[in-house]
N, C-alpha and C positions, 0 to 999 in steps of 0.2 A: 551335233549342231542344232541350237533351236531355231524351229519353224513355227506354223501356227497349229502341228500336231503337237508341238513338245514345248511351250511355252519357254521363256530365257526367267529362269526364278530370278523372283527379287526377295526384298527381304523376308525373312524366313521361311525362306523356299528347297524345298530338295532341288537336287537335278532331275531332268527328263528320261531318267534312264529306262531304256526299251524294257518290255515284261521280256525275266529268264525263262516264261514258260511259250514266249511269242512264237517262237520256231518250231517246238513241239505242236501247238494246235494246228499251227498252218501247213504243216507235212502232213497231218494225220498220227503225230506220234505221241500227244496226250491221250490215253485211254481214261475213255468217260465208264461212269458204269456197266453201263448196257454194254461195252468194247470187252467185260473180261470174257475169257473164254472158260467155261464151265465144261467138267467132263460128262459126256453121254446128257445133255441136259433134257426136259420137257421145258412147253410153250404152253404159256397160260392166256387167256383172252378173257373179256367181262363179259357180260348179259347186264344190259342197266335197264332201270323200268320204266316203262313207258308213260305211266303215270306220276302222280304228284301225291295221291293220297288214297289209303285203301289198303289192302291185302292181298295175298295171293292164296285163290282157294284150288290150283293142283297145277302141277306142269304137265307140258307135253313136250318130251322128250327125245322121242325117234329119230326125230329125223336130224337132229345133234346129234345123236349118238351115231348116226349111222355114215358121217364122213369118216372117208379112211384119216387113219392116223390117228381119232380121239381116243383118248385114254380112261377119260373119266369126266363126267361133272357133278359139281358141288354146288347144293343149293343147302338152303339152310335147317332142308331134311336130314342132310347128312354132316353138316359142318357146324353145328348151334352150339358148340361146345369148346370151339375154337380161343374165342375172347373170354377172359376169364374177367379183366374189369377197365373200366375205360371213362377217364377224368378230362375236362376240358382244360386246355394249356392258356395258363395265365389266369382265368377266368374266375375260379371260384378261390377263397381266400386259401386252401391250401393248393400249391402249384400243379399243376400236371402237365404231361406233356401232348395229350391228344388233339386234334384240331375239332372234335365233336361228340357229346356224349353219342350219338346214334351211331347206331351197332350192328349193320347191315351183314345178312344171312345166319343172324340168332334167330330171327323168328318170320311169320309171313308178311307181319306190318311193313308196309310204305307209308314214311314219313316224308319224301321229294322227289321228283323227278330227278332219274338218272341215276336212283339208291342202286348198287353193288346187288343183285339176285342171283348170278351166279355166274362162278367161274367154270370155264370150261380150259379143259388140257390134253395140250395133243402132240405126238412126236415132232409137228413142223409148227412154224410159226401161222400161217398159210389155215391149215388145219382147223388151228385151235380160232382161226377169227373167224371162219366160215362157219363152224358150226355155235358159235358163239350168237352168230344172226337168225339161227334156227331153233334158239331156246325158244319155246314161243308157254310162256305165264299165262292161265286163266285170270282174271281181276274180280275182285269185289271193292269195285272201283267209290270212293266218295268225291263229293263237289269240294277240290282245294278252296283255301284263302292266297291268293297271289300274291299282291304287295300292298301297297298305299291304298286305301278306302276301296277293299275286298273285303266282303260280308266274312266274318267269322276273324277276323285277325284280333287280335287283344294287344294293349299298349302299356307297357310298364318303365317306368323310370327307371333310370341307369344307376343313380341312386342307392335303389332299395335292392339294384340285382349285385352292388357290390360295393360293400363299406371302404373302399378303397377310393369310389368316384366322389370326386367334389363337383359341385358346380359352381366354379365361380364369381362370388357375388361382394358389391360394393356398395355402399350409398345406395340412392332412391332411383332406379336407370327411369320406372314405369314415369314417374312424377317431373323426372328432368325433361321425359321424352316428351310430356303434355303442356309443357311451358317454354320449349325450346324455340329461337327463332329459326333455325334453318334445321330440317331433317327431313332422312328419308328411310321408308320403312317398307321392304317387301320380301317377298321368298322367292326360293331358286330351290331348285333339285339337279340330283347327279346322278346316273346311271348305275347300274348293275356294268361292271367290267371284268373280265377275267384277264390270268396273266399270259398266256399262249408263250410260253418261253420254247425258243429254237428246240432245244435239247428238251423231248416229252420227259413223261412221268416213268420212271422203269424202276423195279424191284428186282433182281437174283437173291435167293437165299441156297444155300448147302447147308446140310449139316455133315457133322463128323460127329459121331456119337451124339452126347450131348451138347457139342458147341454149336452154336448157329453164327453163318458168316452171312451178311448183307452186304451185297452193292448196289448202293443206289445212290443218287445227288439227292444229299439232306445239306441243309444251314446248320444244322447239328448234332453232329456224329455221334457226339454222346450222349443227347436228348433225344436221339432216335434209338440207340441202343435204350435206355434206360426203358423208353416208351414200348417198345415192343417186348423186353421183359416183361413189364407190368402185364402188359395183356395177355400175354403166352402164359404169365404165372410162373416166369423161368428167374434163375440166379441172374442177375443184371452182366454176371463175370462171366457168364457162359454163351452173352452174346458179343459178336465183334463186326462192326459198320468202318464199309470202306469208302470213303468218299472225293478221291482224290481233283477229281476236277467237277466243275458244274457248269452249266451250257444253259445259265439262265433260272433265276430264281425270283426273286425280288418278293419274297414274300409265300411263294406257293410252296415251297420244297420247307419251309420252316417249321413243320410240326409234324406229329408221328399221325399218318392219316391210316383209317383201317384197312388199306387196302395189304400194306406190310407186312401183320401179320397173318393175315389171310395167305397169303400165299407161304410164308412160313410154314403157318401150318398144313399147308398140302405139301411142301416139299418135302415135311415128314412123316407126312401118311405114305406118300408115295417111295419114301425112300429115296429120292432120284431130285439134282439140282433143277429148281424150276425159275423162267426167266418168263418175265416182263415187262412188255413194253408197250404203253397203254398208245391207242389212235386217238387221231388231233379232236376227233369229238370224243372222246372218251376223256380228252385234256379239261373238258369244263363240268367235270365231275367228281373226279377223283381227288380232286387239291382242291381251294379255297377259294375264296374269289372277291372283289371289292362290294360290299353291299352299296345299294343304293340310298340314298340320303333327300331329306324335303326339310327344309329350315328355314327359317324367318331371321333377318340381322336387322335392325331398327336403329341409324347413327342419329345423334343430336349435334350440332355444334351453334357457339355462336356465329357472330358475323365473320370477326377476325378468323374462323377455320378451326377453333380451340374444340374439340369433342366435348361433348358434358354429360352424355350419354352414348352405354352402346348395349344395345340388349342382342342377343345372338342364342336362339333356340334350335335344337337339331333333332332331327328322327331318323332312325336308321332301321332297317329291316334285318331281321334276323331266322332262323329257323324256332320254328314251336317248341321244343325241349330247353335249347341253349340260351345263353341272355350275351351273347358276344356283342361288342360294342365298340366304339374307339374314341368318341366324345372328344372333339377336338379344338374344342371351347377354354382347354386348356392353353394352349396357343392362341387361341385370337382374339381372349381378352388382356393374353400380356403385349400384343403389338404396339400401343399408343398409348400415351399419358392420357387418361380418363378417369373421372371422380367417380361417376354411378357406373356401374356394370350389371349386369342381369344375366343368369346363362341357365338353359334347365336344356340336356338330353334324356329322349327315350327312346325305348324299343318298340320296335313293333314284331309281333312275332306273328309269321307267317309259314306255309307249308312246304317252306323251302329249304335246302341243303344249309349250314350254318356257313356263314362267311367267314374271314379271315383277313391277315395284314396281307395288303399289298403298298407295294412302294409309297413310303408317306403315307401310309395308313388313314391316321388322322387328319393331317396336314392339307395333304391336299385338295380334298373337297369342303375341308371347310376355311383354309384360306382362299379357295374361288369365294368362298359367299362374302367374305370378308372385304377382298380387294377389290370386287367388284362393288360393291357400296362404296369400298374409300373414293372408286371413281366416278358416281352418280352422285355424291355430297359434293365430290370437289367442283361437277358441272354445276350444280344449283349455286353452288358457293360461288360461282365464277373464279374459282384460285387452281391453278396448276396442277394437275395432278400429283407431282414430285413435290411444291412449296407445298400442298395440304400435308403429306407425312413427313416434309420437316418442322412442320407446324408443332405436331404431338410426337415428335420422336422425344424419346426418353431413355436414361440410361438408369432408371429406379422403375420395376414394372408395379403396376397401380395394384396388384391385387394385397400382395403381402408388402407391399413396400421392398421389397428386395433389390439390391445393384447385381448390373448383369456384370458378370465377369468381364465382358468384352462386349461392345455393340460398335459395330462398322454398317449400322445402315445408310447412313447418308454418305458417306464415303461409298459406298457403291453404288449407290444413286447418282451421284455426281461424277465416278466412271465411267460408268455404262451411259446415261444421258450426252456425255461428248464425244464419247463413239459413235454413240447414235444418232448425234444430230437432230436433238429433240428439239433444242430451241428453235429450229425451224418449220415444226410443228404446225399446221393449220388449227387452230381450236373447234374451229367449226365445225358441226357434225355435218358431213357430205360436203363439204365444200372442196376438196381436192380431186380433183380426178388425173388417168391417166389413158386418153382415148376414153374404150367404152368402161374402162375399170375405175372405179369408186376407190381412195386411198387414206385408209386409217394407222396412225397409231396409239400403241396404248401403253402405259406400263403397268408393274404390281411387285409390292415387295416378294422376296421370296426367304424361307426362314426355315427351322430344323433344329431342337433339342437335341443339345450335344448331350448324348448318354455313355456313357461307360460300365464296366463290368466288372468282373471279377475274372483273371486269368492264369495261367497259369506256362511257361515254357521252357525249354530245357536246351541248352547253347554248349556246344562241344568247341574248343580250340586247337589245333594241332603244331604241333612246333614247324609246321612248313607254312603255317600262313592260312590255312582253309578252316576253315568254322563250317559248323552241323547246327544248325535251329528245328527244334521239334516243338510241335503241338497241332492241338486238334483241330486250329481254325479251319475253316472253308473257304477259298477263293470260289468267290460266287462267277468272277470275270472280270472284277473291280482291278484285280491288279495286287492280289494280297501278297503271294510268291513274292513278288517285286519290293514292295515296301518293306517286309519283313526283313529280307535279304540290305537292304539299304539302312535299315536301323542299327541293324548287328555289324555291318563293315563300319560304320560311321563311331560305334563306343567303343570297338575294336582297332580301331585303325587299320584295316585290311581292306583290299578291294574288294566291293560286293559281288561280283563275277568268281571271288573263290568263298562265297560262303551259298553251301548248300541246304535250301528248306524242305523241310517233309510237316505236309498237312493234312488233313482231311482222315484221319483214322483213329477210330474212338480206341487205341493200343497206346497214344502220344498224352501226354498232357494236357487236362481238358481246357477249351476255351470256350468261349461263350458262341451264342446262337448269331449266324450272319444276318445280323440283322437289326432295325435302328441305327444302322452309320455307325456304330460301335467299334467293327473290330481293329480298324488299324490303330485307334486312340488305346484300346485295353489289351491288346497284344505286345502291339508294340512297347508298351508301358513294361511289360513281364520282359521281354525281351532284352530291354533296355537295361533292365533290375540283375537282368541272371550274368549278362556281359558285365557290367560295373563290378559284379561282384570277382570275374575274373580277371579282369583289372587290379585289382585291389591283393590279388594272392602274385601278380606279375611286379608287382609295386616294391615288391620286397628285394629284388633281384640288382643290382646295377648293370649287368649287360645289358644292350641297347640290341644285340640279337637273340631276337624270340627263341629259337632253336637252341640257342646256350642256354640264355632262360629255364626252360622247360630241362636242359640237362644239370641246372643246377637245381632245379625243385625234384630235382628222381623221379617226375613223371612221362607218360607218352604222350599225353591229355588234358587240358583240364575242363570238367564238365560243372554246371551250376542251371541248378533248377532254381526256378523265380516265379511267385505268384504276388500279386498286385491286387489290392480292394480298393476300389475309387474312394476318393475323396466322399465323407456323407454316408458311405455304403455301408450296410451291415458288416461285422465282423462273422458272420455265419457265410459271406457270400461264396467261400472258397469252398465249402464241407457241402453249401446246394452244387456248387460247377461240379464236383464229384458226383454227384446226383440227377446230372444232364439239367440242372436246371439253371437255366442265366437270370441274372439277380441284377436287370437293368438298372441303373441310376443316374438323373442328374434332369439335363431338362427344368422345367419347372418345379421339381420333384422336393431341391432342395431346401433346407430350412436356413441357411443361412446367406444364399446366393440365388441367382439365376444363369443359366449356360445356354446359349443357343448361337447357331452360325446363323449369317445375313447373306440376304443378295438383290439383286433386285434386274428385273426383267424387260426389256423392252422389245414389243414386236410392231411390222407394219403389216399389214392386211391389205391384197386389195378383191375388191369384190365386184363380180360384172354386174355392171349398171342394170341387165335385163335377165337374164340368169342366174344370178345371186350367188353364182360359183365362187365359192371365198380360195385364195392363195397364200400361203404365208411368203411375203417375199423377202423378210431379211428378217430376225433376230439379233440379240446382244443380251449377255447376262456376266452381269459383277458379281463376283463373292468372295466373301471376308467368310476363309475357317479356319482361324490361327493357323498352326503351323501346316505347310503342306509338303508333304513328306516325297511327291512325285509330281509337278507338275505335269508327264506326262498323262500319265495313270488319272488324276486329277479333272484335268480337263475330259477326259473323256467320259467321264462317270459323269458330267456335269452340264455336258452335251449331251449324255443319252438322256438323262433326266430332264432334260426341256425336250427332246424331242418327245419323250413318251407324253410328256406337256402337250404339245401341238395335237396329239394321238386322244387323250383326252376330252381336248378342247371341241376340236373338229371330226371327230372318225369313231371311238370306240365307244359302244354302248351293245350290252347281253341284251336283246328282245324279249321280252315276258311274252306268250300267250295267256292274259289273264282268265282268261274264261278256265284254259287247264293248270296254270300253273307251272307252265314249259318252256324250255327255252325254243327260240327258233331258229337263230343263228348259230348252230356250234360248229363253226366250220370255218378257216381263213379267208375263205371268198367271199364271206358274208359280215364276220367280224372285221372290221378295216381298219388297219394298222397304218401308221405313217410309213412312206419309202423315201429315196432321195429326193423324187420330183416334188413329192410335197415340200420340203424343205431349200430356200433357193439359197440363203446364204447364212450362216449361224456363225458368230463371233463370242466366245467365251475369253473374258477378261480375269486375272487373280489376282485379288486387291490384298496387300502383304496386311499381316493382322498378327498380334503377338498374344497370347493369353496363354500365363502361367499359374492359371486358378484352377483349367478345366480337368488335367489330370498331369501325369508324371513328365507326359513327351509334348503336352502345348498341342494337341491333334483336336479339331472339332468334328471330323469327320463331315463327305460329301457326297454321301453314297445316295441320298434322300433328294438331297438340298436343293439341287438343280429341276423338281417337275412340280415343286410347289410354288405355287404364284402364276406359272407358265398362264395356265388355262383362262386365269382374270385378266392377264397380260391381253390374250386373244379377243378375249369377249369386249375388254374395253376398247380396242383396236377397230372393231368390227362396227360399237355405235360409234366412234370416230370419223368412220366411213360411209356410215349409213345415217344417222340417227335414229336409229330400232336400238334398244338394249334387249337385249336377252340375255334372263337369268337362269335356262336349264340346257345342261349338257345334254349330248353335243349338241353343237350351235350346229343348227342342218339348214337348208333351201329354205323349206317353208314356212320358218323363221321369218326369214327378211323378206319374204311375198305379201308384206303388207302396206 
């Protein structure tokens, strides 16, 4: 039955069908990594350093060593031998899978606060943390470089750190920008945030002779097998990663971090299965995390609302060795029809751990800077927030001339606006109240390069009606189980309640990395591919029962393996996914098109008139991603994605101590997440969108989609209500105390 958990699909819509893994988690009957049980195993614990930059000139030991139960600890006196070589993933023109060149317990160097110094192992869990707080490092401590305009940082173009970044550029932006009659030109900055997902960080390795077994939640089963070969210096065929369920990823579980094979290799020094399971402040160390960002976006337009310029510069922070980056200028100079364009990213590198993708990587912090100008042009302009981006909507993006496959932006504007009851809108900044509370709102597109992959899966049929789907996807939580299972009963004509999937183990068919919205569009594509083709061997049969069928082809079975290379994509993509490597494409990426999903976001804000305590009291957000394969599943991925929106906007920000270079918050009482209270009412609308360019199954995917735009939604909500703009996350108190 649809409710407003399981939407009623419309056109090209799946049904609402419940996740087959719903009842498993909520019993306690999915086993997450950390859930397998290991025979006679050790407890591993960190030592992270308290420092940011320097060395360590001797440990003291004792009194670690001297809790019952430790076994042993490993500093990089005894373990420098471990990592044999270690590539950054994506990063450099040939691929790898690591999330950081730096190499923590090769040598005495500190390169960041909270670098890996030593593991300690000990019969109980208990044990090994207690004396893990007892390692106590002598330092040969130096003065770090922090972040933004911290003496000793150096600033390099994105550019020169990778023949792959464009930055791009149109016409005259500088010259449009100095002759323009309306514009506006300033900076915003976004925080340092980590992703604190429910389900920590955890490692198990066994070996059995030569094989090495891993459980742990990766986004890449086989990008983590590959990754910890590399380092180990082992046969890629002699390691095998279990990853059956995952409790939260969005970015931090997606690369092979050194903590893996560290423990690997203690598990076979020691001979004995060793498990891991890092604490919630050890959670903003070990995995990745959102750097932080300062950019300048500078719009021109004429009178009528027309852009004629838009310059958009970004900086992003990164670690001293690595040149990571995400430059997201890619996206926000394809939003609007605009003649001159300008875009240049850099890095800055500083003495910090390297960052990483987190949800919307790109997308998000730089479509705040984006959408939050669209709405400070549209006040000066005096024009609508909504009329200014139908002004410059366009369905040819300005940079290469290219047609979008699909664009439903104003169709989701014009959704969400009548749910929302925008036209009733006050324009005035502060001019609505409610009692003592001040009441704004605001909107902001929200958007997401449809990427695809390279796949691969293997679809079994049985003459009673039950199908078997294999491959190595990842349900992050999205709902993959589900979808896959709905693909395969739909080219099958079987009910999806009798087809069983098996995921998450680099032993299945490889598939690409959970991550960019990708997997339901490139899975389901292989899935789709390997079904048609058993179709096509039933085709020959005239019985109309399957069971004769299958007794007139002499088989018990019939099984068809399928791989799929997107549309534009290398023909090598399938020989890298054997190779743990995903060979994203599509986005703006293409040469003969553009692919991106749309949405667009509307929130109200009220804020106490003498307290400045902001509320979110209602949202609404449209999106157009062609086809959607589960409205249930759908919505809810698109609901979390604006909440972790609201989380951004108002609540999450990592504290630098710049003087040391440290974090101060690592800890959930400090870092603040959105809960229910914060959120009073969210309304997810699914605006039907058809596009048969993006790939085989029409999927744009919606995993991203919904927490980009959120945050500008907020911000412009907030001058709606006050008349203060504020351009730096989070939007806090002492903001609007002016």
């Amino acid at each position: 039955m649809a409710n407003a958990a399981a939407p009623e699909p419309k056109e090209n819509m799946g049904q609402p069908m419940p996740r087959i893994d719903g009842r498993l988690k909520v019993t306690g009957g999915a086993r997450y990594p950390s859930d397998i049980r290991l025979k006679e195993p050790v407890y591993a614990a960190l030592a992270l350093s308290s420092i940011a930059l320097g060395s360590i000139s001797r440990f003291r030991l004792d009194a670690a060593r001297a809790v019952a139960g430790v076994i042993d600890i490993f500093t990089h006196e005894t373990l420098s031998d471990a990592i044999k070589e270690q590539v950054m993933m994506g990063q450099s023109e040939q691929a790898g899978y690591a999330a950081s060149t730096i190499r923590p317990l090769q040598s005495a160097s500190i390169l960041h606060d909270g670098q890996i110094i030593a593991i300690v192992v000990a019969d109980t869990f208990e044990a090994a943390t207690e004396a893990a707080r007892l390692v106590a490092p002598e330092y040969d401590a130096r003065t770090p470089s922090a972040t933004f305009g911290s003496d000793g940082v150096t600033i390099e173009e994105a550019a020169k750190i990778s023949k792959k970044h464009e930055d791009p550029k149109i016409g005259d932006a500088e010259a449009a920008l100095r002759t323009a009659e309306v514009k506006v030109d300033n900076r915003y900055s976004t925080p340092v945030q980590h992703h604190n997902p429910i389900e920590l960080f955890t490692t198990s390795c066994i070996w059995d002779g030569p094989k090495l077994t891993i459980f742990e939640p990766s986004q890449t089963a086989h990008g983590l097998r590959f990754g910890v070969a590399q380092q180990l210096g082992m046969n890629p065929d002699d390691v095998h990663v279990v990853s059956s369920f995952i409790g939260g990823a969005f970015g931090s579980k997606g690369a092979t971090t050194e903590r893996t094979a560290l423990i690997a290799a203690i598990a076979k020094k020691l001979d004995r299965p060793v498990k891991f399971v890092s604490s919630r402040a050890d959670a903003f160390f070990v995995s990745t995390y959102r750097a932080e960002t300062e950019q300048r976006v500078a719009l021109a337009a004429s009178r009528d609302g027309k852009l004629t310029a838009l310059i958009h510069e970004g900086h992003e922070v990164t670690s001293r060795p690595d040149g990571y980056f995400v430059g997201g200028t890619d996206t926000t100079t394809r939003m609007y029809a605009c003649p001159n364009i300008s875009t240049k990213v850099s890095v800055v590198h500083a003495d910090r751990k390297t960052p990483g993708f987190m949800r919307a990587p790109a997308e998000m912090p730089y479509m705040f800077v984006l959408e939050s100008a669209m709405d400070e042009l549209a006040e000066t302009l005096g024009i609508d927030p909504v009329e200014l981006r139908r002004i410059n909507d366009t369905q040819i993006e300005p940079i290469k001339g290219l047609a979008f496959t699909s664009r439903s932006l104003m169709p989701c504007f014009d959704a969400a606006a009548a749910a929302f009851r925008w036209s009733e809108r006050n324009r005035k900044p502060g001019a609505a109240r409610d009692g003592d509370w001040l009441i704004g709102q605001g909107c902001a597109t929200s958007c997401y390069p449809t990427m695809v992959a390279p796949a691969t899966a293997r679809v079994s049929l049985m003459p009673d009606g039950t199908a078997h789907v294999e491959t190595a996807a990842q349900d992050v939580g999205t709902g993959t189980y589900t979808v896959v299972a709905q693909m395969a009963a739909e080219r099958l004509g079987i009910d999806a309640r009798h087809v069983k999937v098996t995921l998450g183990d680099s032993k299945l068919p490889p598939a690409p990395v959970s991550g960019g919205s990708n997997v339901t569009a490139s899975v389901c594509s292989a899935v789709a591919k390997a079904c048609d083709a058993i179709n096509e061997k039933l085709r020959g049969s005239n019985s109309q029962n399957l069971a004769e069928q299958f007794r007139r082809l002499g088989v018990s079975e019939l099984v068809e393996y399928a791989e799929t290379v997107a549309p534009g994509a290398s023909p090598e993509g399938i020989d890298q996914l054997y190779k743990g490597i995903s060979a994203l494409g599509g986005g703006p990426k293409l040469k003969d098109r553009i692919q991106y999903a749309f949405g667009a976001q509307f929130i109200e804000v009220a804020v106490h008139s003498r307290t400045r305590e902001i509320r979110v009291r209602r949202m609404t957000g449209a999106f157009a991603a062609g086809r959607i394969m589960n409205t249930r599943t759908a919505r809810s991925q698109l609901m979390g994605g604006m909440i972790g929106g609201i989380g951004s906007a108002l609540l999450e920000a990592t504290e630098i101590d710049r003087r040391y270079a440290r974090y101060v918050n690592k800890n959930l009482a400090d870092y603040e997440v959105p809960v229910n209270a914060d959120i009073e009412a969210l309304d997810v609308i699914l605006v039907p969108e058809t596009d048969d360019k993006v790939n085989a199954v029409g999927v744009k995917g919606v995993g991203e989609l919904g927490i980009v735009g959120t945050a500008a939604a907020v911000a412009n909500a907030v001058y709606n209500a006050t008349g203060i703009r504020v351009r730096d996350l989070p939007i806090r108190l002492d903001a609007l105390l002016t």
